[in-house]
VEXKOLTI-52117 format. One record per residue (C-alpha): x, y, z; residue number from 0. Coordinates in Angstrom, 1 decimal, padded with zeros to 4 digits. Layout:
<torkes>
+--------+--------+--------+--------+
!      x !      y !      z ! zadren !
+--------+--------+--------+--------+
!      X !      Y !      Z !    NUM !
...
+--------+--------+--------+--------+
</torkes>
This chain:
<torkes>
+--------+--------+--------+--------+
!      x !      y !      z ! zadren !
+--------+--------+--------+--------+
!  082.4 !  015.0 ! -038.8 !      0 !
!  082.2 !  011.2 ! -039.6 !      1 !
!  079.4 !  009.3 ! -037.8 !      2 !
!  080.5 !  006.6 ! -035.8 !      3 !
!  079.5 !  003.0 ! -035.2 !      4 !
!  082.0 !  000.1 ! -035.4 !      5 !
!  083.5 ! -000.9 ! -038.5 !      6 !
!  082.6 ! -003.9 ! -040.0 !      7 !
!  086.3 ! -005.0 ! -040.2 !      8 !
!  085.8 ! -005.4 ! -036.4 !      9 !
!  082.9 ! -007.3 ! -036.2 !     10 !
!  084.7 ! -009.6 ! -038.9 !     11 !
!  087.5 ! -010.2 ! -036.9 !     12 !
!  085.8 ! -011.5 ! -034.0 !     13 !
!  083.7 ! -013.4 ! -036.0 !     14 !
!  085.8 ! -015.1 ! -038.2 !     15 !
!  088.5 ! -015.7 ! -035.1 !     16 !
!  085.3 ! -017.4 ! -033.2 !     17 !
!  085.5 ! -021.4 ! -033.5 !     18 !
!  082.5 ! -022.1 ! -035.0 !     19 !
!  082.4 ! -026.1 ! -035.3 !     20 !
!  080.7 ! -027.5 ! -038.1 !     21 !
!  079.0 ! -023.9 ! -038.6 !     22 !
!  076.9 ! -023.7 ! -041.7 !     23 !
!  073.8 ! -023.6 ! -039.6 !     24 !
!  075.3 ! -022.1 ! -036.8 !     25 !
!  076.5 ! -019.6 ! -039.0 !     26 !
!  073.0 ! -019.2 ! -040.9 !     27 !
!  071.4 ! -018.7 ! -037.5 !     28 !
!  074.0 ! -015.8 ! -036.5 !     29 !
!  072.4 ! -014.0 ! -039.6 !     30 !
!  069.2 ! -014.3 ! -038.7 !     31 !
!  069.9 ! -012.8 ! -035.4 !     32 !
!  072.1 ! -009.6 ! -037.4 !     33 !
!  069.3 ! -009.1 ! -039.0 !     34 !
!  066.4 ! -009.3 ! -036.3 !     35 !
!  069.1 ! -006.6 ! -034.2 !     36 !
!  069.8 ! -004.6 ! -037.1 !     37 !
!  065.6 ! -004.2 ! -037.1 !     38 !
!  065.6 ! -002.7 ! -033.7 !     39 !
!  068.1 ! -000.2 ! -033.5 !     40 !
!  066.5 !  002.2 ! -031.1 !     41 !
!  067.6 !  005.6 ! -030.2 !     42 !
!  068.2 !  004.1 ! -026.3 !     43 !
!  070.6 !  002.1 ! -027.2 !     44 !
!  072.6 !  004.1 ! -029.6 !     45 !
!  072.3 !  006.7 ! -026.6 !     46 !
!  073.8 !  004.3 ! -023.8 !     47 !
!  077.1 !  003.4 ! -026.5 !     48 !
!  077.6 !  006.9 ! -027.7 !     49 !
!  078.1 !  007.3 ! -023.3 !     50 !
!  080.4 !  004.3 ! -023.0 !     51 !
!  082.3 !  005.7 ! -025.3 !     52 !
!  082.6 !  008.9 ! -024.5 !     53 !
!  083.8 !  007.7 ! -020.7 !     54 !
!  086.8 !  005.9 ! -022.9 !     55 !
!  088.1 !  008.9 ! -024.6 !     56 !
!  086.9 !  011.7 ! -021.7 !     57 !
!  091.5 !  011.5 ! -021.1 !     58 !
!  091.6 !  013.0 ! -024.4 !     59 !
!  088.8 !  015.8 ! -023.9 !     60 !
!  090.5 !  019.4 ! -023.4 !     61 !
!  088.5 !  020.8 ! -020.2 !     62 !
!  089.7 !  024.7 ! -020.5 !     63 !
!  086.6 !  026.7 ! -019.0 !     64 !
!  086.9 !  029.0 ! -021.9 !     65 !
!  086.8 !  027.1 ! -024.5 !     66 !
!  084.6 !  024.5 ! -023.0 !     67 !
!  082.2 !  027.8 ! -022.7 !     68 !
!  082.9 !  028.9 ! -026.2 !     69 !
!  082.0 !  025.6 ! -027.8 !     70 !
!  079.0 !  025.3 ! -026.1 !     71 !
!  077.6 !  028.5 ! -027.3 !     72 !
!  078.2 !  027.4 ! -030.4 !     73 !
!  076.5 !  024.4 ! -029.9 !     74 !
!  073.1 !  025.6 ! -028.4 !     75 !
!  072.9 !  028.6 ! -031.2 !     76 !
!  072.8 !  024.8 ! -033.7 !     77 !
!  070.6 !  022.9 ! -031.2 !     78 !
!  068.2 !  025.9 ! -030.7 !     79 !
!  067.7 !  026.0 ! -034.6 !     80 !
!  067.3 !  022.2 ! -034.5 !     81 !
!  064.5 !  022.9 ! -032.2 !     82 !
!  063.0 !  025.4 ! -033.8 !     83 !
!  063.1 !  023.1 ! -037.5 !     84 !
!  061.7 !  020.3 ! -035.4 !     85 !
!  058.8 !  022.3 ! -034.1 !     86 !
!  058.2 !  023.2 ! -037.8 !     87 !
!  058.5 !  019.7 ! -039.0 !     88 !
!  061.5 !  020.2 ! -041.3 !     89 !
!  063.6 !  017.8 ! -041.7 !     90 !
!  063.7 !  014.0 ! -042.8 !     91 !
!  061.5 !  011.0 ! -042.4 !     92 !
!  064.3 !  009.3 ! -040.4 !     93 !
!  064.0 !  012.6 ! -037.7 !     94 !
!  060.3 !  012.2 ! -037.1 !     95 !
!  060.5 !  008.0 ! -037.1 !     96 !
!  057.3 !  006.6 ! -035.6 !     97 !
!  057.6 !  005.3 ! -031.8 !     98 !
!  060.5 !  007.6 ! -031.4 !     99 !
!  061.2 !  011.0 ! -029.0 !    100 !
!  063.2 !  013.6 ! -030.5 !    101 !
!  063.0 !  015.7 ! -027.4 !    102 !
!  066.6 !  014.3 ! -026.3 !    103 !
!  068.3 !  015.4 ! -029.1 !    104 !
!  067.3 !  019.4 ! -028.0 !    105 !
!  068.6 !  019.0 ! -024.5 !    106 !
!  072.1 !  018.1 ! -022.7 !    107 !
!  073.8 !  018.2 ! -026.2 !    108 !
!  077.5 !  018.5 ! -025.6 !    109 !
!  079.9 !  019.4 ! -027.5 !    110 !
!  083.9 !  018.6 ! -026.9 !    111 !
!  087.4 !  019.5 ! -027.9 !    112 !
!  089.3 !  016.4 ! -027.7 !    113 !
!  093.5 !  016.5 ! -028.0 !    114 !
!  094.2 !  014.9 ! -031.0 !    115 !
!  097.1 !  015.4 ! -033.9 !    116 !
!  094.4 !  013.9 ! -036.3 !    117 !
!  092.4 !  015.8 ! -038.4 !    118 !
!  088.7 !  015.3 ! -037.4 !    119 !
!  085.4 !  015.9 ! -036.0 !    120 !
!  082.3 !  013.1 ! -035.3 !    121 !
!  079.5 !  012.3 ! -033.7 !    122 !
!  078.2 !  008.9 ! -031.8 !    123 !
!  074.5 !  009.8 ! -032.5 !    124 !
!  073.9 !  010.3 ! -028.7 !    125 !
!  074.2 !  013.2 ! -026.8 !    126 !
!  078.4 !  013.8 ! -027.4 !    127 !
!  079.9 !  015.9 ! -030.6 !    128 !
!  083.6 !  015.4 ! -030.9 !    129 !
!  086.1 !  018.4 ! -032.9 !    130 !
!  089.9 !  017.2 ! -033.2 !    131 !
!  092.0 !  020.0 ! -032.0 !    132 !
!  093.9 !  019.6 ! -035.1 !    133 !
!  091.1 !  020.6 ! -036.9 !    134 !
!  090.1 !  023.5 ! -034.7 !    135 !
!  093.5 !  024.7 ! -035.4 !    136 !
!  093.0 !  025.0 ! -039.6 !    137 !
!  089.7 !  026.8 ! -039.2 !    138 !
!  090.5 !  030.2 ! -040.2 !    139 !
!  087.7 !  031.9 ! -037.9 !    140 !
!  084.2 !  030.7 ! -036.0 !    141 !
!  082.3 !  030.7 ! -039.4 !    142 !
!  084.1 !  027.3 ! -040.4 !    143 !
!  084.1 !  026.3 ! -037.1 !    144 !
!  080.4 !  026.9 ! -037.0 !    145 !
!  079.7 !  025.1 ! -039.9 !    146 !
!  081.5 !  021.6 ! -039.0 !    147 !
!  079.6 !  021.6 ! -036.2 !    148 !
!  076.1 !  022.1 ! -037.6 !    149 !
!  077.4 !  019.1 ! -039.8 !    150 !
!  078.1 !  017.0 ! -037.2 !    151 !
!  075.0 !  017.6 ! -035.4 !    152 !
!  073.1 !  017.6 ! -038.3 !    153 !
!  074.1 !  013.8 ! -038.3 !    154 !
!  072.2 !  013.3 ! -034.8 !    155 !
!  069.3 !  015.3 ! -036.2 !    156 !
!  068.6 !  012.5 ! -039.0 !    157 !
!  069.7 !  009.3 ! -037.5 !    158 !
!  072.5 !  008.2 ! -039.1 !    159 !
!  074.5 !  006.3 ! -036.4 !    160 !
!  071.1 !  004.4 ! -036.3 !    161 !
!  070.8 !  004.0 ! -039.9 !    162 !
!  074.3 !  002.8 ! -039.9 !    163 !
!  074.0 !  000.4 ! -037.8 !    164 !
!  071.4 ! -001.3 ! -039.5 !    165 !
!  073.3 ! -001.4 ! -042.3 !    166 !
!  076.3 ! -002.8 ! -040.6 !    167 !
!  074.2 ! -005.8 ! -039.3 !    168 !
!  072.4 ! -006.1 ! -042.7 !    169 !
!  076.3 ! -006.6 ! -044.7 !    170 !
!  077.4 ! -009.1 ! -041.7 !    171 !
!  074.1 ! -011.2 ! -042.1 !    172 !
!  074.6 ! -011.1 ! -046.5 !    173 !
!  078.1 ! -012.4 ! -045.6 !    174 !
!  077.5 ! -014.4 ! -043.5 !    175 !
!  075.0 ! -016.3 ! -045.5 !    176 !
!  077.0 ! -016.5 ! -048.1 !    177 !
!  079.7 ! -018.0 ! -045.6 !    178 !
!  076.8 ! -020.8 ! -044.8 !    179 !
!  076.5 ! -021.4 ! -048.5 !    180 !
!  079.9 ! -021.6 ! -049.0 !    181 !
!  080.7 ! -024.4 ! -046.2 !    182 !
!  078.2 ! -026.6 ! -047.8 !    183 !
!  079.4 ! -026.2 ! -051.3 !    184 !
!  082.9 ! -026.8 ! -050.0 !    185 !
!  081.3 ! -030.5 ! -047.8 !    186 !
!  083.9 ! -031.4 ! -045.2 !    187 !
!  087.0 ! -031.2 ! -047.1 !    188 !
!  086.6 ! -027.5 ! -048.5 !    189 !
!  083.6 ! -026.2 ! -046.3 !    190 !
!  085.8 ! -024.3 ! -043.9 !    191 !
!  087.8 ! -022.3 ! -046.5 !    192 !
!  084.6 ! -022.2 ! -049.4 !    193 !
!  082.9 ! -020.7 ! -046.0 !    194 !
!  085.9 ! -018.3 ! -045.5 !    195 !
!  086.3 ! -017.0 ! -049.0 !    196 !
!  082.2 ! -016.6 ! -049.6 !    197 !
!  082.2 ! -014.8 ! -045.9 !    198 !
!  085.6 ! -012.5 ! -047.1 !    199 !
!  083.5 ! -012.0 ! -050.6 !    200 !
!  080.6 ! -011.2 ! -049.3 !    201 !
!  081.7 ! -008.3 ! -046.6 !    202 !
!  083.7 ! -006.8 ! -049.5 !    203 !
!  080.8 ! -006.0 ! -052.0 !    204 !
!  078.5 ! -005.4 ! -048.8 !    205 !
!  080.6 ! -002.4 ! -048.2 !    206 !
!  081.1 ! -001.1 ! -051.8 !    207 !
!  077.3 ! -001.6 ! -052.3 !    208 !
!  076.4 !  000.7 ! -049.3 !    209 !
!  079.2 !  003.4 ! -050.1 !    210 !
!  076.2 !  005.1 ! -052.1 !    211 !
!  074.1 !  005.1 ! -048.5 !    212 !
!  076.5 !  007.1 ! -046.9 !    213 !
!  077.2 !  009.3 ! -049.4 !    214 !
!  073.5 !  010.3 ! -048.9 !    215 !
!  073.9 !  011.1 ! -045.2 !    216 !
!  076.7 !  013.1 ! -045.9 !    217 !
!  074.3 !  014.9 ! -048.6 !    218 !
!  072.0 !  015.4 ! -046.2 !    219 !
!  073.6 !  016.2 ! -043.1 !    220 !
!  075.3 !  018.9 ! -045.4 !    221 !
!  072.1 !  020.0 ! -046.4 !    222 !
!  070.6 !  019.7 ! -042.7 !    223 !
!  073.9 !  021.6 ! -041.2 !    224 !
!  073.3 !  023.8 ! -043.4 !    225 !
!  069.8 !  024.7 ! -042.4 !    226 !
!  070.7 !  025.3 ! -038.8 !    227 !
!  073.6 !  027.1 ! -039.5 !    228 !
!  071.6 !  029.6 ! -041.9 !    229 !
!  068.9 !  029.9 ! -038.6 !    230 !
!  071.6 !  030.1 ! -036.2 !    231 !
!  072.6 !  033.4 ! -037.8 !    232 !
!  076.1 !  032.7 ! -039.4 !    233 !
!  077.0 !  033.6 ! -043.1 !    234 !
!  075.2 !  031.5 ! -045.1 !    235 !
!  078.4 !  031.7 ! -048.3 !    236 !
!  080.9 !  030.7 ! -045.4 !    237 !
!  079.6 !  027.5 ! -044.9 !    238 !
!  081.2 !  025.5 ! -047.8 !    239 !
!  085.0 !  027.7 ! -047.0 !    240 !
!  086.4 !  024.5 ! -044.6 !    241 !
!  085.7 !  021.8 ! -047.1 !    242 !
!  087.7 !  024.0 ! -049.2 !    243 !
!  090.5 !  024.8 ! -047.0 !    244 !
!  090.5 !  021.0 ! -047.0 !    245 !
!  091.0 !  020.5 ! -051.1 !    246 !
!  094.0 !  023.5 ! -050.5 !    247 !
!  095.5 !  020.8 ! -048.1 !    248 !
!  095.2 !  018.1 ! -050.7 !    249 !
!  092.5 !  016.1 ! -049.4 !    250 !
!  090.1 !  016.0 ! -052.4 !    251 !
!  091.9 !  013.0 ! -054.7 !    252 !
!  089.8 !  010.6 ! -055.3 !    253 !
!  087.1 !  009.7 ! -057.3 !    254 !
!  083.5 !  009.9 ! -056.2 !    255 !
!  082.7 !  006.4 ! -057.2 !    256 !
!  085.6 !  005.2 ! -055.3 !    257 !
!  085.0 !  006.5 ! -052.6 !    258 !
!  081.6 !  006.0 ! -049.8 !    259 !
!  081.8 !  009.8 ! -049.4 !    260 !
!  081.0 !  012.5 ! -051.9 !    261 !
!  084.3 !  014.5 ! -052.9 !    262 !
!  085.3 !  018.1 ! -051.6 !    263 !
!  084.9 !  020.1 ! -054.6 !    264 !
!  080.9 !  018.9 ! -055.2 !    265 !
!  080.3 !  019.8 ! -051.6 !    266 !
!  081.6 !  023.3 ! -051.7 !    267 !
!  079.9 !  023.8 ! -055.4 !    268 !
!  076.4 !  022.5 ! -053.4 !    269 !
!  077.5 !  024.8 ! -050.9 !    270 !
!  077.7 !  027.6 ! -052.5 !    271 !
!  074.9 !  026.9 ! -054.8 !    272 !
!  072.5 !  026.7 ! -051.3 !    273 !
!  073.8 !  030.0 ! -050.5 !    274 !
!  073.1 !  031.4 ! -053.3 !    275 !
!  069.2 !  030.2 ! -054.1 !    276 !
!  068.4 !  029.5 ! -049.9 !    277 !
!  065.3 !  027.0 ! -050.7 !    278 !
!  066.0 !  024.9 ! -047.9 !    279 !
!  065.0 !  027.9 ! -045.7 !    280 !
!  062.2 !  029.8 ! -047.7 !    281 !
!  063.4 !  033.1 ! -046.0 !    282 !
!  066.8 !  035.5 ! -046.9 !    283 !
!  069.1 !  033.7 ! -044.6 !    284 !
!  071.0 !  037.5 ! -044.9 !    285 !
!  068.0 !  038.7 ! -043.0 !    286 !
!  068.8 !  035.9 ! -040.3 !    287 !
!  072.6 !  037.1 ! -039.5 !    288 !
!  073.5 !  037.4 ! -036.0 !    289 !
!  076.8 !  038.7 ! -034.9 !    290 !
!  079.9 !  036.1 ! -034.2 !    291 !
!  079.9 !  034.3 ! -030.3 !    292 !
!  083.6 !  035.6 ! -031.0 !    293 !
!  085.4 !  037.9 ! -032.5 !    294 !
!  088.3 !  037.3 ! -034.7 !    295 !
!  090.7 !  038.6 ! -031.9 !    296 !
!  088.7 !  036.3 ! -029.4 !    297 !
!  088.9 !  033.2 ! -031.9 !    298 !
!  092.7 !  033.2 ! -032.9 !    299 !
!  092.9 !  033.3 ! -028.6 !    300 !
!  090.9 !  029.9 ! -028.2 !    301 !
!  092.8 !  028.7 ! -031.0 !    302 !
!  096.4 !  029.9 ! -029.0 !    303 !
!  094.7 !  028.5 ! -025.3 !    304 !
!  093.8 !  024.9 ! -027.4 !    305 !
!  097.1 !  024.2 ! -028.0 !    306 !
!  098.7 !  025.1 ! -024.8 !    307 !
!  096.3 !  023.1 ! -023.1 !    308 !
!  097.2 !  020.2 ! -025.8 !    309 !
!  100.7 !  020.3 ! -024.5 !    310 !
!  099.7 !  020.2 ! -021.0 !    311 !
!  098.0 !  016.6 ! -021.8 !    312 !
!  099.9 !  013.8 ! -019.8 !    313 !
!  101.7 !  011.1 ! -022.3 !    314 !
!  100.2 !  007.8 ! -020.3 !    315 !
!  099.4 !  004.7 ! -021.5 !    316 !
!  095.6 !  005.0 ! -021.2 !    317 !
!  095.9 !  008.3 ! -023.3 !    318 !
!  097.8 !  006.5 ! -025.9 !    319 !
!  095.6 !  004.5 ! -026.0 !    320 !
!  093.1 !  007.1 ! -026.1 !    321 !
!  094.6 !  008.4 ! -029.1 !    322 !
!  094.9 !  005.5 ! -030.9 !    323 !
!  091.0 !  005.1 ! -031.2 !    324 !
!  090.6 !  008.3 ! -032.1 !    325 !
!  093.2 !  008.2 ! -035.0 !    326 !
!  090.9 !  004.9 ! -036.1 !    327 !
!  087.7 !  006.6 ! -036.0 !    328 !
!  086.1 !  007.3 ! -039.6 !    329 !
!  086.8 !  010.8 ! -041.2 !    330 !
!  084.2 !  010.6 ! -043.9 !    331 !
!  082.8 !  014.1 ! -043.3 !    332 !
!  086.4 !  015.5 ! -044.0 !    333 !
!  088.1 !  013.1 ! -046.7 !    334 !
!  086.8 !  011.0 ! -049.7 !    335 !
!  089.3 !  008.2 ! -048.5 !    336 !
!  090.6 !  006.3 ! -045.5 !    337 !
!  094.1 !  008.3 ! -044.5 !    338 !
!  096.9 !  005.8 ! -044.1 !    339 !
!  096.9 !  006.6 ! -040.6 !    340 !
!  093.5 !  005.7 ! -039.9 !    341 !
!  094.1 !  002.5 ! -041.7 !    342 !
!  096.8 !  001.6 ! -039.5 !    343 !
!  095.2 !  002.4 ! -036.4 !    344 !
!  092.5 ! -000.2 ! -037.3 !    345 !
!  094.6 ! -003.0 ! -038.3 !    346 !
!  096.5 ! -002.6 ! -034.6 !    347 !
!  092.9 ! -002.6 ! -032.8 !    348 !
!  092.1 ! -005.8 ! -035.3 !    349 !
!  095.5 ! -006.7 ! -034.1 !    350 !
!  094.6 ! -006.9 ! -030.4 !    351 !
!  091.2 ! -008.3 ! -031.1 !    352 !
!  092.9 ! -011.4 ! -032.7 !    353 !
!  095.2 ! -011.0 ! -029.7 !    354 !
!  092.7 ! -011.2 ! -026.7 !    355 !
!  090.6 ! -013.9 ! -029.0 !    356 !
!  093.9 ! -016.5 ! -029.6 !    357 !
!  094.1 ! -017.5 ! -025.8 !    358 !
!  090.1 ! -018.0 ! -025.6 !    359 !
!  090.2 ! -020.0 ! -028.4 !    360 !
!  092.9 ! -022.2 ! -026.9 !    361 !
!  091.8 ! -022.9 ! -024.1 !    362 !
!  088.2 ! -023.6 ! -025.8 !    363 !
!  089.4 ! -026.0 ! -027.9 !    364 !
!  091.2 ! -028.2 ! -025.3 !    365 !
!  087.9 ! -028.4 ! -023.5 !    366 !
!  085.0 ! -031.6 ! -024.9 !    367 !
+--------+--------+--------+--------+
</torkes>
């Protein structure tokens, strides 16, 4: 469910483990370039990383024919609405962005199981939607199922790995500006660790400052999922029941305003509100019901073949691996707050960053 582009914690860590000399230009420059990339985010490029990624984690993807089938229908039932709400020209400003082809987003779509314990589902705003197994497991039937999906792709549908992206570069460049202003306030003595604190400052309040950004997308890819969900023909009062299978879990405990997602129980109360008044589709979405890919029977049988073929995985060190990103990727779609699990997962990929960086550094720093 979460979108995905790389936290900024990441970027930090390579920045701040970079030896930049007597930086506060250097560093002032580095902004300037964030933000001149975070200008051209272009649907290519998010494209040709959502790929590379996808070839990273493809140990983790469950390849049974009959599921890989099943998921698929799903997914072209959500695309074919997409397409059809495209040719009507519904949807978003960010969909119909000038100098930009939407054509891709309607074609070679796929969507995967991947083996994971975690509880989860993304997107990398390319071509590749991702459902945890673990999550495929708690859906109760192939309306919930359904409904996660049209989510996800609902993300794709309105740009939001691009928009997050942009964002990302735009809360580096603040920081690291303030990092620039910092090292001269600081002069040679202090610069360095004036720099360090203004840097650390500024990437904290960057990222509470845009928690009300994504809170939108996931607004609207709610709202967007929901619109192809509704033309796809599945029940239109279903489509809020995961997000509260999710609050009967325990997920739902934390604040709104703490939090850079909206929480559980206002999404199912919007949910069911939709349902109930349909104005994003101007039609009885009762009158657009088609029957189930599945039926109940079939459903509970992918469920039973998922987790067979999760045990038949092979424990390897490239699936670890594997797993470990997918633990760290964000689950904003599903919880108002970072799991402690995801948290760890980061902090051992920051780990390794800081790893592979130490021995560059050394041997930089021994060189004139």
């Amino acid at each position: 469910m979460p979108i995905v582009y790389l936290p900024t914690q990441i970027y930090t860590a390579l920045i701040m483990n970079t030896p930049f000399q007597p930086a506060w230009l250097r560093i002032g420059l580095l902004a300037a370039l964030l933000i001149s990339a975070g200008c051209s985010v272009s649907d290519r490029s998010v494209i040709e990383k959502a790929q590379g990624f996808d070839d990273g984690i493809k140990p983790a993807e469950i390849k049974e024919p009959g599921i890989d089938a099943y998921f698929q229908k799903i997914g072209e039932r959500i695309v074919q609405a997409a397409r059809e709400s495209d040719a009507a020209h519904w949807g978003p400003k960010s969909h119909f962005a000038k100098g930009e082809d939407e054509e891709w987003m309607f074609k070679g779509i796929q969507f995967h199981l991947v083996n994971s314990k975690t509880l989860n589902a993304f997107t990398t705003g390319g071509v590749h939607v991702y459902v945890y197994n673990e999550l495929l497991q708690l859906c109760k039937n192939e309306n919930e199922l359904a409904a996660v999906m049209s989510h996800e792709f609902g993300h794709i549908y309105c740009r939001h790995v691009q928009a997050g992206q942009k964002r990302q570069y735009r809360i580096l460049a603040g920081a690291l500006g303030l990092g620039a202003a910092g090292y001269v306030v600081g002069g040679k003595e202090k610069g360095a660790e004036y720099g360090a604190a203004a840097f650390g400052a500024g990437t904290t309040a960057g990222n509470y400052f845009g928690m009300g950004f994504t809170r939108d997308d996931e607004g609207q890819a709610d709202q967007t999922g929901f619109h192809f969900y509704c033309l796809a023909g599945w029940d239109p009062n279903a489509f809020g029941d995961f997000f509260q299978t999710m609050i009967d879990k325990g997920y739902d405990t934390t604040p709104e305003k703490a939090s850079d997602h909206p929480t559980l129980a206002s999404r199912v109360k919007i949910a069911r509100e939709r349902a109930e008044k349909s104005t994003d589709l101007g039609r009885n979405p009762e009158r657009l019901r088609r029957p189930d890919i599945a039926t109940a029977a079939q459903f509970d049988r992918y469920k039973a073949d998922a987790r067979n073929a999760g045990k038949r995985t092979p424990d390897d060190k490239s699936l670890a691996k594997t797993q470990q990103l997918l633990t760290a990727m964000p689950r904003s779609c599903l919880t108002p707050t970072m799991p402690n699990d995801q948290m760890d997962a980061q902090q051992q990929i920051l780990q390794q960053v800081k790893q592979k960086q130490a021995p560059q550094t050394s041997g930089q720093s021994t060189n004139p």
